[in-house]
C-alpha positions as CSV (number, residue, x, y, z in Angstrom):
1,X,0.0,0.0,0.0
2,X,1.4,3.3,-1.1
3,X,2.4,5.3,2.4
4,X,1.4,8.5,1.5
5,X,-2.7,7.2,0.8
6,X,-2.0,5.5,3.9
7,X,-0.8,8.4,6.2
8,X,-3.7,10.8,4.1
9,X,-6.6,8.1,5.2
10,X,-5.4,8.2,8.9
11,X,-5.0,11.5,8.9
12,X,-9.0,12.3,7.7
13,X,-9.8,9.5,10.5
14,X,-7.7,10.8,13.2
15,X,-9.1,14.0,12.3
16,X,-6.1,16.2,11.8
17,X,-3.8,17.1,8.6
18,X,-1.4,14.5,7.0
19,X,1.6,17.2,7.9
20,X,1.1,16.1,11.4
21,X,1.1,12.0,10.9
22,X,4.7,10.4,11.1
23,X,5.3,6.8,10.7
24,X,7.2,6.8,13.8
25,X,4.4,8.9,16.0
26,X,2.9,7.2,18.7
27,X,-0.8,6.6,18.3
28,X,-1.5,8.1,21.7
29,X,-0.2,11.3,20.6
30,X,-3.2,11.8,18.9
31,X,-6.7,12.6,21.3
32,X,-8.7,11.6,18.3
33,X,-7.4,7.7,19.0
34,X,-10.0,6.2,20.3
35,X,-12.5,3.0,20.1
36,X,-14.3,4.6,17.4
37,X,-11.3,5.8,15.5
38,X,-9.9,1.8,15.5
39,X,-13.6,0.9,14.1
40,X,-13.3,3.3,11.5
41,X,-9.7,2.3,10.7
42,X,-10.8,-1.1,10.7
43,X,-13.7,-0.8,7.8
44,X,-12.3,1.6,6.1
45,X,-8.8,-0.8,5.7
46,X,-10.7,-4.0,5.9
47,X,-11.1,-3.9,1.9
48,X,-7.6,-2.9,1.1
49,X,-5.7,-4.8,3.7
50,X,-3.7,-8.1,1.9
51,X,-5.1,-10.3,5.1
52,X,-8.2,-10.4,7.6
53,X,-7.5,-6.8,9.4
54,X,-8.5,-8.4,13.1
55,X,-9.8,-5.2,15.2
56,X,-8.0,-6.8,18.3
57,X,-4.8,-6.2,16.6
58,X,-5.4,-3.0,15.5
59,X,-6.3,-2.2,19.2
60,X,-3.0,-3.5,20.5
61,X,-1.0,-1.1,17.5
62,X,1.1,1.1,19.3
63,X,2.9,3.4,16.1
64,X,1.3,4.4,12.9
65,X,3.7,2.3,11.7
66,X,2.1,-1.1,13.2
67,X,-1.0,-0.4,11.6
68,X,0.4,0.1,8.3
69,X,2.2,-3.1,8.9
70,X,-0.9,-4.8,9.6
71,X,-2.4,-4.2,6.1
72,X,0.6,-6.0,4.3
């Protein structure tokens, strides 16, 4: 999956600008990072994701990085 749609998608879910979503940032940086904002993630991926996107995963993610990861 190309990064840049990736980081441009979170961004619109987390609710903030792609400018301010690093591959490296923790996902608790972000106040928008919540239940509903995994859930989102979760459909919104489900469809482009190589694998079955499980939302316990997702839950456990830590870096915008590990949820990239989990789409490959």
């Amino acid at each position: 999956m190309d990064v840049n749609y990736f980081k441009k998608e979170l961004a619109h879910i987390l609710e903030t600008s792609i400018d301010n979503v690093s591959m490296e940032d923790e996902l608790d940086k972000f106040e928008t990072w919540d239940s509903l904002a995994m859930m989102t993630f979760v459909v919104f991926f489900r469809d482009k994701a190589v694998k079955e996107l499980d939302p316990m995963k997702v839950s456990k993610c830590s870096k915008v990085s590990n949820l990239l990861e989990l789409l490959k």
